[in-house]
BALOBA-1460 file (C-alpha; in Angstrom, 3 decimals):
// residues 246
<rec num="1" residu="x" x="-56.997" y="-76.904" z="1.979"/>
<rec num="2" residu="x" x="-58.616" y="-74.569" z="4.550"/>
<rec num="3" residu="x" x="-60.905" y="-71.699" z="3.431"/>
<rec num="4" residu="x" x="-60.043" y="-68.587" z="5.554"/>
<rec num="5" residu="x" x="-62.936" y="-66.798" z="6.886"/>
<rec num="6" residu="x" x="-62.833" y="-62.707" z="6.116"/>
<rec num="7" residu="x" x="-61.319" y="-61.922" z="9.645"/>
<rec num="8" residu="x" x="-57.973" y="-64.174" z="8.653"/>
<rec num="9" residu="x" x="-57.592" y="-62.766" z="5.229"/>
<rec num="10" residu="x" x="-57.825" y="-59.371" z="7.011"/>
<rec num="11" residu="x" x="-55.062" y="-60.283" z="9.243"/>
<rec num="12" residu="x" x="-53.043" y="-61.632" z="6.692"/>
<rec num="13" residu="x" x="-53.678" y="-58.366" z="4.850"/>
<rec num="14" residu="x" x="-52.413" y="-56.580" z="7.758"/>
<rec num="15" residu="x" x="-49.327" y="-58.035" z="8.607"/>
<rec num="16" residu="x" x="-47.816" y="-57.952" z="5.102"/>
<rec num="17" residu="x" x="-48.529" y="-54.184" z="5.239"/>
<rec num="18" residu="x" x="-47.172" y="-53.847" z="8.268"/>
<rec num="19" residu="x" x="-44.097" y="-55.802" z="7.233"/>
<rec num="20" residu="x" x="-43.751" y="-53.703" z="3.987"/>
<rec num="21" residu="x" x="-43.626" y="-50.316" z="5.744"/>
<rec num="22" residu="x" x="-40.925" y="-52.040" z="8.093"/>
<rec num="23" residu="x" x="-38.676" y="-53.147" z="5.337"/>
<rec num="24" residu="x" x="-39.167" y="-49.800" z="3.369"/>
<rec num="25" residu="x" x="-38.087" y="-48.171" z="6.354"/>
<rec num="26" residu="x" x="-35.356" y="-50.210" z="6.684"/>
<rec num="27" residu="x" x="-33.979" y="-50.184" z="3.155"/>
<rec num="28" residu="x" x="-34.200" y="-46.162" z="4.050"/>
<rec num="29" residu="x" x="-32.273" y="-46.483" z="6.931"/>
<rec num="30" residu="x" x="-29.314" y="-47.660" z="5.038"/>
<rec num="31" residu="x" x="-29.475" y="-45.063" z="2.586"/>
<rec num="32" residu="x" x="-26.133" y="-42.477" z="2.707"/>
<rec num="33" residu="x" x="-27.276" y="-38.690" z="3.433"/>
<rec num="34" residu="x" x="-24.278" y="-37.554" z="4.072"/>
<rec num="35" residu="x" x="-24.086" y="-34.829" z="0.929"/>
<rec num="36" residu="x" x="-26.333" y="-33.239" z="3.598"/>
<rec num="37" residu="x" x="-24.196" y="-32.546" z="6.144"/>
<rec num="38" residu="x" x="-21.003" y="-33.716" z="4.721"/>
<rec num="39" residu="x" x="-20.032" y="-31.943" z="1.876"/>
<rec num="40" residu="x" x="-19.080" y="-33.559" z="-1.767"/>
<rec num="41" residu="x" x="-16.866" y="-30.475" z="-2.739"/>
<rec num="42" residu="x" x="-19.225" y="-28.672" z="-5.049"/>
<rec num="43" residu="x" x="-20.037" y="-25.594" z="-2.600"/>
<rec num="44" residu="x" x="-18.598" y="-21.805" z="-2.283"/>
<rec num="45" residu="x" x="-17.172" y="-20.646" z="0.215"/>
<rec num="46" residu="x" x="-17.742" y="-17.270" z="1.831"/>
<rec num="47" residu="x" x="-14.865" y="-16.541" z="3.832"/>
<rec num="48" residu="x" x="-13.784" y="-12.906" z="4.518"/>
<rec num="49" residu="x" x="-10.286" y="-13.911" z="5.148"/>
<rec num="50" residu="x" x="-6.860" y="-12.874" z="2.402"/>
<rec num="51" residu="x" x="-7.360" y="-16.555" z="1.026"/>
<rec num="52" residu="x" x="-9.168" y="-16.792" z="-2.738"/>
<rec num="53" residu="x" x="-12.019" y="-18.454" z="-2.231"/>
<rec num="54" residu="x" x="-12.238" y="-21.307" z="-4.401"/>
<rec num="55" residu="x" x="-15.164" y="-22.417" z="-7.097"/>
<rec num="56" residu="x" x="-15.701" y="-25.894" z="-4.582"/>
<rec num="57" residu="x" x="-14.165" y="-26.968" z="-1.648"/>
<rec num="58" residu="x" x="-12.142" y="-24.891" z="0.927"/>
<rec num="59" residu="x" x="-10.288" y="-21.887" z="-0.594"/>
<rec num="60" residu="x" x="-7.436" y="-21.576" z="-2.146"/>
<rec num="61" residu="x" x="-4.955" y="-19.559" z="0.906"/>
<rec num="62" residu="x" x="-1.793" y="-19.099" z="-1.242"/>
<rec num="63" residu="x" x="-2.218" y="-15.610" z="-1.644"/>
<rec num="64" residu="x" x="-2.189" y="-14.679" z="2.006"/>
<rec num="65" residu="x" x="-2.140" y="-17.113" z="4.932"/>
<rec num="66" residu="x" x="-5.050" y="-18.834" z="6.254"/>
<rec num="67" residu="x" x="-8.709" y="-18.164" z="4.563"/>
<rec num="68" residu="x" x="-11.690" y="-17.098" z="6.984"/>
<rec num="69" residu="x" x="-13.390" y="-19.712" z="5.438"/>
<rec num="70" residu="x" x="-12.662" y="-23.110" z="6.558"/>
<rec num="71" residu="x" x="-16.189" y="-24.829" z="5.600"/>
<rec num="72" residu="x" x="-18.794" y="-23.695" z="3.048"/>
<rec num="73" residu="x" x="-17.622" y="-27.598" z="1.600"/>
<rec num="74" residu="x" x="-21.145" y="-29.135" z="0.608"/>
<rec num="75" residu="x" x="-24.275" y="-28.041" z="-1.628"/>
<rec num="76" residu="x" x="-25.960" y="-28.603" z="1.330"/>
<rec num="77" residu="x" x="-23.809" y="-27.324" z="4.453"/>
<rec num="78" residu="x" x="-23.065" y="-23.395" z="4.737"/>
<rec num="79" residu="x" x="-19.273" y="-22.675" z="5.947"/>
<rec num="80" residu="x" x="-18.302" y="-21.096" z="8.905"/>
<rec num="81" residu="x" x="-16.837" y="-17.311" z="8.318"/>
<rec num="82" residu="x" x="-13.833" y="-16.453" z="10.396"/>
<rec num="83" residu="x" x="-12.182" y="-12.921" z="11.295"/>
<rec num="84" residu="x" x="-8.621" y="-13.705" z="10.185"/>
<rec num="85" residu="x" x="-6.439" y="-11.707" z="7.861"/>
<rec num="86" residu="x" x="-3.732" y="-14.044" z="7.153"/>
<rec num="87" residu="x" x="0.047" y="-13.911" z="7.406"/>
<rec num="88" residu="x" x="1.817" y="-11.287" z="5.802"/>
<rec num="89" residu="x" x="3.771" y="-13.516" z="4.240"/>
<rec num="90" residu="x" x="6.629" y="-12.043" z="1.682"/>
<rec num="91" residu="x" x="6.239" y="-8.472" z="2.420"/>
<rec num="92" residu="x" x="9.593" y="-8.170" z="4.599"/>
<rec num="93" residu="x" x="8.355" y="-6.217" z="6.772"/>
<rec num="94" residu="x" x="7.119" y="-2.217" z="7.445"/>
<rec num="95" residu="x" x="7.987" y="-0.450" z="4.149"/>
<rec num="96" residu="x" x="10.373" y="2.574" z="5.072"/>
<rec num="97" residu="x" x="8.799" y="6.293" z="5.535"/>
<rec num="98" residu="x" x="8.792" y="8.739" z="2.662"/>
<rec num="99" residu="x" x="8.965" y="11.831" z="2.212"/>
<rec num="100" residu="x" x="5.561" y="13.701" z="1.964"/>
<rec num="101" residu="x" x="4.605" y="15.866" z="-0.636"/>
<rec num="102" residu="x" x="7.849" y="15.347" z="-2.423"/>
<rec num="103" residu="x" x="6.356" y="16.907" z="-6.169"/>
<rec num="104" residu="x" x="4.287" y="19.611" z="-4.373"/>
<rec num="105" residu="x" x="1.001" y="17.992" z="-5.500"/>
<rec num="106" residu="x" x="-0.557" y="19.689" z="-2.798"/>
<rec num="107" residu="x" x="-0.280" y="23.204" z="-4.835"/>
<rec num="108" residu="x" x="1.626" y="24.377" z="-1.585"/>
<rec num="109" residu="x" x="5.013" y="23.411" z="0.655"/>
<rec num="110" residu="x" x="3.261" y="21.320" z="3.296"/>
<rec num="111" residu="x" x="5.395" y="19.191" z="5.081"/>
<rec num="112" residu="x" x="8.221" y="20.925" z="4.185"/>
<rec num="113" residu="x" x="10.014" y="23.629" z="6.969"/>
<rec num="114" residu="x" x="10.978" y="26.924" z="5.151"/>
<rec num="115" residu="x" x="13.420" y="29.034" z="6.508"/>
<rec num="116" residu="x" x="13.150" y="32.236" z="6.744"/>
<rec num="117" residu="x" x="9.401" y="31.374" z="7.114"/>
<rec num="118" residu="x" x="8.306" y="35.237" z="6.102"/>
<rec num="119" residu="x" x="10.077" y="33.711" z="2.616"/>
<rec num="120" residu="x" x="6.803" y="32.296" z="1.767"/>
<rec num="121" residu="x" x="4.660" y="35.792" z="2.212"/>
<rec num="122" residu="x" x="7.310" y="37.472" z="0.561"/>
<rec num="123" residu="x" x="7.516" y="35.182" z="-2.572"/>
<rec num="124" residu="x" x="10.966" y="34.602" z="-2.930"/>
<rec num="125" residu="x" x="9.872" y="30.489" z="-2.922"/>
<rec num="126" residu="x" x="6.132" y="29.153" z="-3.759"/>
<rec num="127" residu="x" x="4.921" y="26.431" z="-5.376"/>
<rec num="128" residu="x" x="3.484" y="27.062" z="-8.994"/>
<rec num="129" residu="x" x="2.293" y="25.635" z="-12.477"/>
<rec num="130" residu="x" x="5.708" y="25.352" z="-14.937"/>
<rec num="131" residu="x" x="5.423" y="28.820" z="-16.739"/>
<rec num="132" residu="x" x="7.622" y="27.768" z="-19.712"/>
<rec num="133" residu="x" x="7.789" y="25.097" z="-22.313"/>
<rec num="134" residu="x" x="9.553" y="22.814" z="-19.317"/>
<rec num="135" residu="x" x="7.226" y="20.251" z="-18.147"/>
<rec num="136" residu="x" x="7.316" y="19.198" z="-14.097"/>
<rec num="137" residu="x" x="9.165" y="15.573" z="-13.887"/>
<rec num="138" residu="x" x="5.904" y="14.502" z="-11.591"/>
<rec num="139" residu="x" x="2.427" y="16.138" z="-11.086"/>
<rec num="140" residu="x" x="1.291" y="19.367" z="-12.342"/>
<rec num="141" residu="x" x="3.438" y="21.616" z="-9.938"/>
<rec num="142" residu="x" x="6.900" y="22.513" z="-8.924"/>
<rec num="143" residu="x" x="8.784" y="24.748" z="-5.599"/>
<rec num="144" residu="x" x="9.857" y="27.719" z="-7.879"/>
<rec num="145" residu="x" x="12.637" y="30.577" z="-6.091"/>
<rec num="146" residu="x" x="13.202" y="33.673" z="-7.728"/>
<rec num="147" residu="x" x="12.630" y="37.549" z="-6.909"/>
<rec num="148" residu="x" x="12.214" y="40.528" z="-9.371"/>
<rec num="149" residu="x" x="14.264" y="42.606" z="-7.030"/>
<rec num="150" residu="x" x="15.296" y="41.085" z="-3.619"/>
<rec num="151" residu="x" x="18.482" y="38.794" z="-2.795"/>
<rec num="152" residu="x" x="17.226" y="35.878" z="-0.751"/>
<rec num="153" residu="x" x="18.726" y="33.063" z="1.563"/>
<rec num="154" residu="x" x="16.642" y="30.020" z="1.679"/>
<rec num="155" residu="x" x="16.943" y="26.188" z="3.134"/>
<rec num="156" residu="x" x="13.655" y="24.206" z="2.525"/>
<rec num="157" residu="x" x="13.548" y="20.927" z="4.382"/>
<rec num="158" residu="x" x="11.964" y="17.947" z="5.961"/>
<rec num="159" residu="x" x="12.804" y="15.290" z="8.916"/>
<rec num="160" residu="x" x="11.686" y="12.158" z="8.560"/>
<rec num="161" residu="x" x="11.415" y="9.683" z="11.375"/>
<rec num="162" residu="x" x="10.923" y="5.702" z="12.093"/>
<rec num="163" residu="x" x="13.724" y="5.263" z="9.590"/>
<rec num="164" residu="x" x="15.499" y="2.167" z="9.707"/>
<rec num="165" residu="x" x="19.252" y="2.415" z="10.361"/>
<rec num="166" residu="x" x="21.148" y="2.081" z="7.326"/>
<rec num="167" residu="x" x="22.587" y="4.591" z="4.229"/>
<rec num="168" residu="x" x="20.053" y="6.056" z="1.952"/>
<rec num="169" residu="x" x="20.234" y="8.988" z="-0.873"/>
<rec num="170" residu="x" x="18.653" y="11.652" z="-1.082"/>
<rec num="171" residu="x" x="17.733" y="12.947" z="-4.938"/>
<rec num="172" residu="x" x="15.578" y="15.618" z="-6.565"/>
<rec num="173" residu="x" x="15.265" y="16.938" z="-9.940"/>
<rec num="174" residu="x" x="16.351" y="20.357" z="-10.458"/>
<rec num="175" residu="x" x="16.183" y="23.419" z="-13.894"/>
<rec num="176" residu="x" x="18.323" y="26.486" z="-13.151"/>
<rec num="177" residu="x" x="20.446" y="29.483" z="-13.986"/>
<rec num="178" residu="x" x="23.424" y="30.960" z="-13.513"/>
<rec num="179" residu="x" x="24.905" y="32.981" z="-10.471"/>
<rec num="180" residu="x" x="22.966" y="30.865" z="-7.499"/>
<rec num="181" residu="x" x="24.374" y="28.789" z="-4.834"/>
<rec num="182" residu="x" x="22.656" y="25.290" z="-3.978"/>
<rec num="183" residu="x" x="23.326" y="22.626" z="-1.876"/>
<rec num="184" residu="x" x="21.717" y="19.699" z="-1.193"/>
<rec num="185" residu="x" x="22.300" y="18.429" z="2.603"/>
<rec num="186" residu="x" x="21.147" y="15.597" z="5.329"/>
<rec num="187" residu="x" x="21.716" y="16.408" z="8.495"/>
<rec num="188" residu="x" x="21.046" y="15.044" z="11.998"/>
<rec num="189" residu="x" x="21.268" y="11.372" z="10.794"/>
<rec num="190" residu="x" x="24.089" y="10.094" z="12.886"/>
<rec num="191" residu="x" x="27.548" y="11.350" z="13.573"/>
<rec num="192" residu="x" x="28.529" y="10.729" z="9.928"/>
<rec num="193" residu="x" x="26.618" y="13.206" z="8.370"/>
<rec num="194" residu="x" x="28.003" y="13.585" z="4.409"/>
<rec num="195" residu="x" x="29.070" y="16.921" z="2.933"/>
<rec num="196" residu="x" x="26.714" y="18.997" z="1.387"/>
<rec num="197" residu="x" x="26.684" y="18.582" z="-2.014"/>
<rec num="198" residu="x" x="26.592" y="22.049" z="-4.402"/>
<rec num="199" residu="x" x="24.198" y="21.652" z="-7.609"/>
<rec num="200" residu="x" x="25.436" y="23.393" z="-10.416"/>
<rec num="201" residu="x" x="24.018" y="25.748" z="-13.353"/>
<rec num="202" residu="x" x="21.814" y="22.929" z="-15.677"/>
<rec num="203" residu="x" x="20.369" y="23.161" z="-19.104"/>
<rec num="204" residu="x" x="17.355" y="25.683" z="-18.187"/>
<rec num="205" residu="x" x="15.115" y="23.740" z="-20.956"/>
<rec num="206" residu="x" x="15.027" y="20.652" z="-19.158"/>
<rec num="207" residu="x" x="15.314" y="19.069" z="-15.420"/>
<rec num="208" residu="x" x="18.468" y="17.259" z="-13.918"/>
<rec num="209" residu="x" x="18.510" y="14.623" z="-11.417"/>
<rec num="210" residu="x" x="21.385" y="15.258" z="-8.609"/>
<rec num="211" residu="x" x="21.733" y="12.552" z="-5.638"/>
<rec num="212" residu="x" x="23.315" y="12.789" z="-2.443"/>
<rec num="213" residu="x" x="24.930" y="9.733" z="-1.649"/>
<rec num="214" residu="x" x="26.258" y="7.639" z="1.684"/>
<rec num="215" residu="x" x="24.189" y="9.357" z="4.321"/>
<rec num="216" residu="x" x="24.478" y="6.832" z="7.267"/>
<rec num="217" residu="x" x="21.306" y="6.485" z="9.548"/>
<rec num="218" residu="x" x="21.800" y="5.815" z="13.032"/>
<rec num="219" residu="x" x="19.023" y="6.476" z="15.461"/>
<rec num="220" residu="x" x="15.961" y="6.528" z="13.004"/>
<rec num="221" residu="x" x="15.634" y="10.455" z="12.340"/>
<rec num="222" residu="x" x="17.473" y="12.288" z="9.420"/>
<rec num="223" residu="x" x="17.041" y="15.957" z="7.790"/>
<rec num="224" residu="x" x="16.964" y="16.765" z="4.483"/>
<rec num="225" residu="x" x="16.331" y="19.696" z="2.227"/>
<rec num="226" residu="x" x="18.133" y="22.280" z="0.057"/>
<rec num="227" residu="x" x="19.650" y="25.368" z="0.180"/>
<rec num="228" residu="x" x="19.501" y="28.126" z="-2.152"/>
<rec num="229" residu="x" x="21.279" y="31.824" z="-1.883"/>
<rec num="230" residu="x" x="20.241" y="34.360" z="-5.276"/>
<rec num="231" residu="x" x="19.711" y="37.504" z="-6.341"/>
<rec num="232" residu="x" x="17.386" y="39.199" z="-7.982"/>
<rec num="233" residu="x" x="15.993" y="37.713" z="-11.088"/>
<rec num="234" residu="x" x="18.196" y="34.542" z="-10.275"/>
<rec num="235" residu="x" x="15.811" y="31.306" z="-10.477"/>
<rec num="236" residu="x" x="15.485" y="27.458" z="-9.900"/>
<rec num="237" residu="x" x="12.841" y="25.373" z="-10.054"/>
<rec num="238" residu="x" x="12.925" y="21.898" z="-8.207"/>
<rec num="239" residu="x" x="10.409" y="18.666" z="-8.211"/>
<rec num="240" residu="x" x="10.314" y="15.075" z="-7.405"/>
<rec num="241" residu="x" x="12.702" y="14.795" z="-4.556"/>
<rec num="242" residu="x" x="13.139" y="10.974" z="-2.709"/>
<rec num="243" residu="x" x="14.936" y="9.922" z="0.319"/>
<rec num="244" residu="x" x="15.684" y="5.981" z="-0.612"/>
<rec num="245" residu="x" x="17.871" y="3.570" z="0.570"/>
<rec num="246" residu="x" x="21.251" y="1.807" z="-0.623"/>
């Protein structure tokens, strides 16, 4: 056999390190780094969408239409974060207007029209704390009519607009005595408006509920309220009043 000099052997020596780095490279070449760009499922998403946003994977959009979050998939890969809020899916639309400070919770008869307006300075209606052993039905505060010496003629009311045609009722709860007239009326609803209905004397240690049924919406306005007519010394307190429909 052939001796090789020192310059073959250092040949040799380089071509089988060359040829080693090659296949290395090569065996790396095959190798799958796709959990890099890819995703295996085992990120969180950060979407600001109504979807829940799952533990891994995309989130969950049951509760509200499609997530803001569509990627976010990998361990390695950050999602994209969308603007959407999702369907409103199930809510059946606008819910109807209510009435506005219907318990007096504002201490006061905001939103509601009182006529004669000077009835207010005069205190022959105002809003106050229960005075007696009679709790309000809601809140802290109910509308309160009564006068040490005058008679007084009252109607308190609100309109309420953007209704949707259809019939509705309108209630309230109501602790009286004797010798007043009250009605409770909705007017200006559609041609059908329903006959005022009178509210009689009630036990004055507790509240009654009274409903006015069958008033027909047409147009999406209607006017409700109360009217009260007293003397002096004759009272009623009144809270919690809804407009709601059939």
């Amino acid at each position: 056999m052939k001796r090789m000099t020192s310059r073959t052997q250092g040949a040799r020596r380089f071509v089988l390190a060359v040829g080693g780095s090659m296949a290395w490279l090569a065996a790396c070449s095959f190798q799958d780094f796709s959990s890099l760009d890819g995703g295996d499922d085992s990120g969180t998403g950060d979407g600001d969408g109504d979807g829940d946003v799952g533990s891994g994977g995309r989130p969950n959009t049951s509760s509200g239409g499609r997530s803001g979050n569509e990627g976010g998939e990998s361990s390695g890969g950050q999602g994209e974060t969308g603007d959407g809020d999702g369907d409103m899916g199930g809510m059946g639309g606008a819910p109807e207007p209510e009435l506005l400070n219907p318990s007096f919770e504002t201490g006061s008869t905001l939103n509601w029209e009182v006529s004669p307006s000077s009835a207010i300075a005069s205190r022959h209606v105002y809003v106050q704390f229960p005075t007696g052993d009679v709790p309000a039905p809601d809140g802290n505060y109910e509308l309160a009519f009564w006068h040490a010496t005058d008679s007084y003629d009252l109607v308190v009311s609100q309109k309420l607009t953007g209704l949707s045609d259809g019939t509705y009722t309108f209630s309230g709860y109501f602790s009286r005595g004797a010798n007043l007239l009250v009605t409770m009326f909705a007017k200006n609803c559609s041609a059908k408006d329903p006959t005022p209905k009178e509210i009689p004397s009630t036990d004055p240690s507790s509240f009654t509920r009274f409903s006015l049924t069958g008033i027909e919406v047409k147009g999406g306005s209607c006017e409700v309220g109360i009217t009260v007519e007293g003397g002096p010394n004759d009272w009623m307190n009144a809270d919690l009043f809804a407009l709601t429909r059939e």
